[in-house]
C-alpha positions in Angstrom: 185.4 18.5 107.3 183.1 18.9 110.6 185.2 21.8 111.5 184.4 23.4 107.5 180.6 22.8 108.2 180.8 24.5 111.7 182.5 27.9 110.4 180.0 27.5 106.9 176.7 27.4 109.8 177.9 30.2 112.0 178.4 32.8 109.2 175.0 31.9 107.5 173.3 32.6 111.2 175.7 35.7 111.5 174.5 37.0 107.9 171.1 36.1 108.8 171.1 37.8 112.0 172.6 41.2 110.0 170.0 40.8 107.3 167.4 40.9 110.3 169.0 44.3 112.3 168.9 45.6 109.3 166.5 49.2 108.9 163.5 48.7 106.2 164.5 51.2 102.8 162.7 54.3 103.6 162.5 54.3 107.1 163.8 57.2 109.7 166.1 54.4 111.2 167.5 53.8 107.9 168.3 58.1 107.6 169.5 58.5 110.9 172.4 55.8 110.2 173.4 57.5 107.2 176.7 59.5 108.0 176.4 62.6 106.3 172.8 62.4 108.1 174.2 61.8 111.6 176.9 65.1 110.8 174.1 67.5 109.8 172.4 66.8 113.0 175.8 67.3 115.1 176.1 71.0 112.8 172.2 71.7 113.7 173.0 71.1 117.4 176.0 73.4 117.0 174.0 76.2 115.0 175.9 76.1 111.8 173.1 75.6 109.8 174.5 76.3 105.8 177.3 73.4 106.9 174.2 71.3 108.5 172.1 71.7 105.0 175.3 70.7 103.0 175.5 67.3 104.7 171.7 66.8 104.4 172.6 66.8 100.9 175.5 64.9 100.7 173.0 62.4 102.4 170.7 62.6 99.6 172.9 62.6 97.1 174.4 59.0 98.2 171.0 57.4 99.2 168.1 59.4 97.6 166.1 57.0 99.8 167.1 59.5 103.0 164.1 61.7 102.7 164.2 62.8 106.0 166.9 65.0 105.0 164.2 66.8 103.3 162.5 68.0 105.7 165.4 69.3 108.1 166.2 70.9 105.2 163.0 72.6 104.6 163.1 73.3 108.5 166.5 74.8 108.6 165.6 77.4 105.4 162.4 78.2 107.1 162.9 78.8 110.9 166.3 79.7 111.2 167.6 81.0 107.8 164.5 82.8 106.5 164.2 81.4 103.3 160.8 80.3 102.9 161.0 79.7 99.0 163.4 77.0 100.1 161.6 75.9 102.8 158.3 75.6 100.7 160.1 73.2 98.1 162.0 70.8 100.8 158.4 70.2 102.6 156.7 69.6 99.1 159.6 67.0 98.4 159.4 65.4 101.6 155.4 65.0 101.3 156.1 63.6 97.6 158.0 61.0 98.7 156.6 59.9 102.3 153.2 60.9 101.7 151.8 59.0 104.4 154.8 59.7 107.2 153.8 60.0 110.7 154.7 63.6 111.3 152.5 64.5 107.8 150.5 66.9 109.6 153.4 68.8 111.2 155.2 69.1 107.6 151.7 70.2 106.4 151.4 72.7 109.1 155.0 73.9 108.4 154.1 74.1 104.6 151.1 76.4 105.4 153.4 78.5 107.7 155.5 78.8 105.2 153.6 80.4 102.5 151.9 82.8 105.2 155.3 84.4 106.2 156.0 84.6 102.7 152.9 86.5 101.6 153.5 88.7 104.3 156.8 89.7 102.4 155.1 90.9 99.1 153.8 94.3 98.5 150.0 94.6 99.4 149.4 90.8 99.9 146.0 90.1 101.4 147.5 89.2 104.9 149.6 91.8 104.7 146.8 94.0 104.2 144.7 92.3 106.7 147.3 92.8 109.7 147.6 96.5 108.2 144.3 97.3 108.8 144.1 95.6 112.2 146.9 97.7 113.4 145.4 100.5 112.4 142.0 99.8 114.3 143.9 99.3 117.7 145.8 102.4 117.4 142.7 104.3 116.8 141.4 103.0 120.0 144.1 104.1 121.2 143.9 107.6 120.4 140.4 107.9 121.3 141.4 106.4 124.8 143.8 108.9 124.9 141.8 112.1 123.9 139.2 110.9 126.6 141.8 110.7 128.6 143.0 114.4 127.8 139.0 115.6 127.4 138.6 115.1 131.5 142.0 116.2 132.4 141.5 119.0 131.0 137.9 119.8 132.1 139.8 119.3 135.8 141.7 122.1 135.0 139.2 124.0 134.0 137.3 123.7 137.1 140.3 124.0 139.4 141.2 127.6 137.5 137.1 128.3 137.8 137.8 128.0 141.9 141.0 129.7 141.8 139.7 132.7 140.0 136.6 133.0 142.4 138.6 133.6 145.0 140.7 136.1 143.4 137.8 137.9 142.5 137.5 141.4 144.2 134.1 142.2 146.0 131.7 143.9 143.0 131.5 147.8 143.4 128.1 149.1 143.6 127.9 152.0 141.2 126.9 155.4 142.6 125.0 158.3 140.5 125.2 161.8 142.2 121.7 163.3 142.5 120.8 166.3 140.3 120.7 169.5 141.9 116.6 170.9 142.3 116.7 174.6 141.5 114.9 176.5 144.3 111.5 177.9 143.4 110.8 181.1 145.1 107.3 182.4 145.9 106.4 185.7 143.3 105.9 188.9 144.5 102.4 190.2 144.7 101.1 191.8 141.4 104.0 190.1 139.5 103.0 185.8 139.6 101.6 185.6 136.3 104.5 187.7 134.6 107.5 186.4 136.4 106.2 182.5 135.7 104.9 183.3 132.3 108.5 184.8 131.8 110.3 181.9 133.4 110.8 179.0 131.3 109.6 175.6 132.8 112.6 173.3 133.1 111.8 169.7 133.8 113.4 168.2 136.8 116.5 166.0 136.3 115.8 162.1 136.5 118.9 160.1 137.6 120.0 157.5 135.3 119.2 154.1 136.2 121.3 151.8 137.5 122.7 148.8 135.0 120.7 146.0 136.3 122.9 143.6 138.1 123.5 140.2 136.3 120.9 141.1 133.3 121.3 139.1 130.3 122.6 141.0 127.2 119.9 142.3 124.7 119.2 139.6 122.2 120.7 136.4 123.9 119.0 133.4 124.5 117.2 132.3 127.3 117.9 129.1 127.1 121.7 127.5 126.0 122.2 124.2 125.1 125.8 122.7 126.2 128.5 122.0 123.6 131.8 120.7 123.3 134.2 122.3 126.5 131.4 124.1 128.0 131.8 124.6 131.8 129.4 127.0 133.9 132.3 129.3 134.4 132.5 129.5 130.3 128.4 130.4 130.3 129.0 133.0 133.1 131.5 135.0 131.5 129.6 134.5 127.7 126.1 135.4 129.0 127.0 138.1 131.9 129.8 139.8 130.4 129.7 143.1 132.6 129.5 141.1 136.1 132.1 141.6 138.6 131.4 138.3 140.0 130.8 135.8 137.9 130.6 133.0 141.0 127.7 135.2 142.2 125.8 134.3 138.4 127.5 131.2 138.1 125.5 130.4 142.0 122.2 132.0 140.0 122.9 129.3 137.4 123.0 126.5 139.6 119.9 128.0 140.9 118.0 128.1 138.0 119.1 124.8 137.3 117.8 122.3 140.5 120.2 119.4 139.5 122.6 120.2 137.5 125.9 118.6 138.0 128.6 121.4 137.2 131.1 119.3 136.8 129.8 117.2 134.2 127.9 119.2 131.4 126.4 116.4 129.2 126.7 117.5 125.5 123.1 118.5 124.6 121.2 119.5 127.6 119.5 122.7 128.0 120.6 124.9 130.3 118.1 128.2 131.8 120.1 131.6 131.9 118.1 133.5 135.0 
């Protein structure tokens, strides 16, 4: 009879002990001992995800008390399979059933995630929109980089071909004009001046032409140019002294006329003096 009351005390200290290890209903200890649980975290460490999300269910479905399962579910549709519907629904279960877990704010945040990544998805969705525009405003500044880029290159070129072709440039001929022939005037005979020159015709005496003026500006242009878009002096020489065989010699008298003047930057807008 002692012995009966011996075996009786140690299983009532062995059941209390159990009762005591025993995880509180709704707890993460309480889902991580489920077995289905334990699987699906053994398929998520393996990457077979749609097998992991079965046995979160399977969890469920035995003990809808596992709401941790919930969110691993919500996780797996949203990070890994791309399913944010899904994703969006497992969080909002989770939070309806814990809503006062410890890792609230991180389901929260994974909510919100959520939803943006699948607005992004629909056809001229605000954020959609919004990323739109702000790709669009890089690559224009982009392209204008670029065109600056190309502006100066190419105004190096023009320079470098300015140089080239001045010292290509053959020395400027220096146009000569014959001189008119003077008809000798001989002295009349006595008796016979005033009828020989009344009978001779006066002739007025041949006058050279003049010279073209060398680097004169053609009729009716401008004494003054303002500089526009791709305007170099070499460009100004060849526009304002077309006839010159020289056109370093004016581009030099444009440099002159102009103390200052940086030749190989022409600012858009300043006034030049053509000499």
């Amino acid at each position: 009879m002692q012995m009966n009351r011996s075996i009786l005390a140690i299983l009532l200290s062995a059941l209390a002990l159990t009762s005591c290890q025993q995880a509180p209903p709704g707890s993460d200890a309480e889902d991580e001992r489920n077995p289905y649980f334990r699987q699906a975290n053994k398929d998520v460490a393996d990457l077979n995800y749609p097998a992991a999300i079965k046995q979160y269910e399977k969890a469920l479905a035995v003990n809808p008390s596992v709401v941790k399962a919930y969110y691993q579910i919500g996780l797996l549709y949203g990070d890994k399979l791309g399913d944010q519907i899904s994703a969006i629904y497992f969080y909002q279960k989770y939070l309806e059933a814990r809503p006062n877990a410890a890792e609230r704010e991180e389901v929260v945040a994974a909510l919100d995630k959520a939803r943006i990544d699948f607005s992004m998805t629909q056809p001229n969705s605000p954020s959609q929109n919004a990323a739109e525009i702000a790709k669009i405003a890089k690559e224009n500044v982009d392209y204008k980089q670029q065109i600056a880029q190309l502006q100066a290159a190419l105004a190096a070129k023009e320079a470098q071909l300015s140089q080239i072709g001045g010292a290509a440039t053959p020395p400027k001929a220096t146009a000569v004009v014959p001189a008119s022939p003077v008809p000798e005037k001989k002295a009349p005979k006595a008796g016979q001046g005033a009828s020989i020159s009344s009978a001779i015709p006066s002739v007025p005496a041949a006058t050279p032409p003049a010279a073209p003026s060398e680097a004169a500006a053609p009729s009716g242009e401008a004494k003054q140019h303002t500089v526009g878009k791709g305007d170099t002096l070499w460009k100004l020489a060849k526009k304002y002294y077309p006839a010159s065989l020289d056109l370093n010699e004016e581009i030099a008298k444009l440099k002159a006329a102009n103390p200052g003047l940086d030749d190989r930057n022409l600012k858009i807008g300043t006034v030049i003096n053509i000499p």
